[in-house]
N, C-alpha and C positions, 0 to 999 in steps of 0.2 A: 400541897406539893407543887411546884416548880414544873413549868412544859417540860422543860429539857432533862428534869430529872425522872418527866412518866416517858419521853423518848431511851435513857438507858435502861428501866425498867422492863419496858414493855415494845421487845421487838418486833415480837407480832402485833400488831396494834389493833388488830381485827380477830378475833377466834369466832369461828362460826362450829356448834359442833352438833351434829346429828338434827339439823333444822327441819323439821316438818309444820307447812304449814294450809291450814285446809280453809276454803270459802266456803262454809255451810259442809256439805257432801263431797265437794270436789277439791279434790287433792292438787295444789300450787306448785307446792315444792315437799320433797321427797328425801329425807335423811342424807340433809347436803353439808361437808364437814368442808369448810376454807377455812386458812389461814393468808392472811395480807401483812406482809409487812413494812415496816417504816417506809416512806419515800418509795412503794412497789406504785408502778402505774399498770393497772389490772385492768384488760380489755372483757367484759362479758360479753359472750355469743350466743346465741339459741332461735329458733322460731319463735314465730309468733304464740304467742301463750304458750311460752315454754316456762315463765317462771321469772323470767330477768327484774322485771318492775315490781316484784314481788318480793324475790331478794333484796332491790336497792331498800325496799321501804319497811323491812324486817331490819335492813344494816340500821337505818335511819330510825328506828324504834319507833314508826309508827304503825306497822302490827304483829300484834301481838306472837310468839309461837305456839305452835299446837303443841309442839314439843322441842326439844333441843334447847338450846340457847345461843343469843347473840352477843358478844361481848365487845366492848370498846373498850381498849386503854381498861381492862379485868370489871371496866364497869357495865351493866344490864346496858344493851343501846337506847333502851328507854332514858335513861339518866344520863347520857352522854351529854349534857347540851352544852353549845357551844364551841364542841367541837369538830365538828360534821358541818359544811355549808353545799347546799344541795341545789343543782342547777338542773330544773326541770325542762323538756320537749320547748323551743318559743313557741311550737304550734298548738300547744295545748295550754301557752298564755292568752287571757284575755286582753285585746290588744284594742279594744274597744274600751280598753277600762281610763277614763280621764287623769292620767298621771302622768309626771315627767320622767325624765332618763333620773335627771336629783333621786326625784323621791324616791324614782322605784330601788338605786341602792342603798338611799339610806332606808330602806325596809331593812334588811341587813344588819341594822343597827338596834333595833324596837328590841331584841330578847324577850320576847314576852309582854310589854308594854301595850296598855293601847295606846294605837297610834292616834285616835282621835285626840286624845289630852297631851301626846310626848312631844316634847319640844327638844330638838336637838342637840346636841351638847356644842363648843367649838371641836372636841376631838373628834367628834361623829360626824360634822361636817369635814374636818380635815384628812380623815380616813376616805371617807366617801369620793371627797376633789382627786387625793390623791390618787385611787384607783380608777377615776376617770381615765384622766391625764394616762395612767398606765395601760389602759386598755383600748385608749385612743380616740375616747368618746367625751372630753371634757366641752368640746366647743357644742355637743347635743344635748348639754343637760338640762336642757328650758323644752327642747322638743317632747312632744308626744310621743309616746313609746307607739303610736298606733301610724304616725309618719315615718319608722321606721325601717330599714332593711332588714332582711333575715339575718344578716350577721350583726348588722348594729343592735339589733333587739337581743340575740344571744351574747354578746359581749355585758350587754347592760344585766344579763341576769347573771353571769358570772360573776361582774361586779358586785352584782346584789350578795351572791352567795360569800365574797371573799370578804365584804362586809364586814362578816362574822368572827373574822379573822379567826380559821379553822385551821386545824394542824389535816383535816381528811376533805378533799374535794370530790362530789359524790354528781356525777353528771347523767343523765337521759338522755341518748340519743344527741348531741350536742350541736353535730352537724346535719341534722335531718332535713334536707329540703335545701341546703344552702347549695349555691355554686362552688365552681372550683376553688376561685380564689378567695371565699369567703371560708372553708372549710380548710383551706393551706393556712390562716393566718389565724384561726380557730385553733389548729394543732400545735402549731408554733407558741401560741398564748401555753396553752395546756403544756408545751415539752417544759417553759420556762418557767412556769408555776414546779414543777415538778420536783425541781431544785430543791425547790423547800417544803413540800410537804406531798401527801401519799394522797395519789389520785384512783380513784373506783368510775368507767366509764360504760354503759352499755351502749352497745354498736351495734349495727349492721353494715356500718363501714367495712368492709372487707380488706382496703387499702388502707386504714388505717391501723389495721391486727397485725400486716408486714410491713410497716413502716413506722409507728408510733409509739405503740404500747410496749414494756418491758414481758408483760406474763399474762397469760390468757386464762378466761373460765368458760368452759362450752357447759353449755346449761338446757336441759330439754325437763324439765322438772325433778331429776335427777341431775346431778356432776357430773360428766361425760368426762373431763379431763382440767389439770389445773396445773400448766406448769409454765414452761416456755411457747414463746406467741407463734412458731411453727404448727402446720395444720396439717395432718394426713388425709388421705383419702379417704380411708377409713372412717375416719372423725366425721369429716365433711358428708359421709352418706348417711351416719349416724344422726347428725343433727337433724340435717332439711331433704336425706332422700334424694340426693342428686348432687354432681360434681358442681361447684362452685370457683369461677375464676376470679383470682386474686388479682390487684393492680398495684405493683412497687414500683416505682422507679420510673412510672412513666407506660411501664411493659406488663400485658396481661400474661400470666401463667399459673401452674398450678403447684401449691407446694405439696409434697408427695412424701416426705421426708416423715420416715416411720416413728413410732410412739405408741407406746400401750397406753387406752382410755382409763379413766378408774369407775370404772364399773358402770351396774345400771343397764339396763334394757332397752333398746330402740321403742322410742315411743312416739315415731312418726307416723 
């Protein structure tokens, strides 16, 4: 079957439904039911070990559920592949590791291969050049990924991940540690990928919840709420137990603008 024909198919392109998932004894996430659909760009929110890196890596079908299920495009997300490219923390790449900007997004390209023996096709080169060039890093791709900036490195793993050439862009933390203008031009990348395919981001960006994203998931191991990217009071003491200042436009304030959570218990 055809991309464009599992895009009519399958609006929701995500169904998460009753997801519980436990590390030995201790409970990660908690009977979490989302639905994401086509081209949504979903902002995740929550504390620290609330669950967020838990979810991305339950969407990403690398573990397993305790119970519930995760579906992509009506398939288990264990057997999604393909179509998920996943852009991990750059602070949690090894950037010591002796590799170029090249290689590191034709990794991107491997499916499964080892890399030791794959030799690259011209289309996997031609993919690769061209998402340089798109992302603005083509004149880098001889450099060390370890002589890099914070955004140059994040660019290069994006690249890596689009690679893949994914209908779901699944990101960590994206802009963690970057400056301002390295995190405006981060956003900008992401609003215009967005065009064409269904972005999954977890944030602690605050300015990036009232300014970027279409729809929000507040996540405290339970689903706190999952709809539009506006944030109550409520919410905000629900999650982290204290008022949090948003930055739109330049201007700090607080959005106050009321909503019923979906349930779940303050578990700060």
């Amino acid at each position: 079957m055809k991309s464009k024909n599992l895009d009519n198919q399958w609006k929701n392109v995500i169904n998460i439904t009753n997801l519980t998932v436990y590390y030995q004894n201790v409970c990660a996430l908690y009977n979490v039911n989302l639905k994401v659909k086509d081209k949504e760009f979903l902002g995740i929110i929550g504390p620290n070990g609330g669950g967020k890196s838990t979810l991305l890596k339950a969407i990403l079908g690398l573990i397993p559920p305790s119970s519930g299920k995760v579906e992509v495009y009506g398939k288990p997300a264990a057997k999604a592949q393909g179509i998920m490219g996943y852009v991990p923390q750059f602070t949690r790449f090894h950037r010591d590791f002796p590799i170029t900007v090249e290689e590191t997004v034709l990794m991107g390209r491997l499916s499964g291969k080892t890399p030791i023996f794959h030799k690259y096709s011209k289309k996997d080169m031609d993919i690769a050049h061209s998402l340089m060039n798109k992302l603005e890093i083509y004149p880098l791709r001889k450099r060390q990924i370890g002589q890099l900036s914070g955004g140059q490195l994040q660019r290069a793993l994006i690249a890596r991940a689009l690679a893949v050439e994914p209908k779901i862009l699944v990101l960590d933390e994206p802009t963690a540690s970057l400056d301002a203008d390295s995190k405006s031009h981060i956003y900008s990348i992401l609003e215009e990928l967005n065009k064409d395919m269904t972005i999954i981001m977890v944030t602690h960006d605050m300015s990036a919840i009232s300014s970027h994203v279409q729809s929000l998931a507040c996540l405290n191991r339970e689903l706190y709420y999952h709809g539009h990217s506006e944030l109550s009071e409520e919410l905000i003491h629900q999650l982290y137990g204290c008022p949090i200042d948003l930055i739109a436009h330049g201007l700090p304030h607080r959005v106050l603008k009321e909503h019923g959570s979906n349930g779940g218990n303050n578990l700060v």
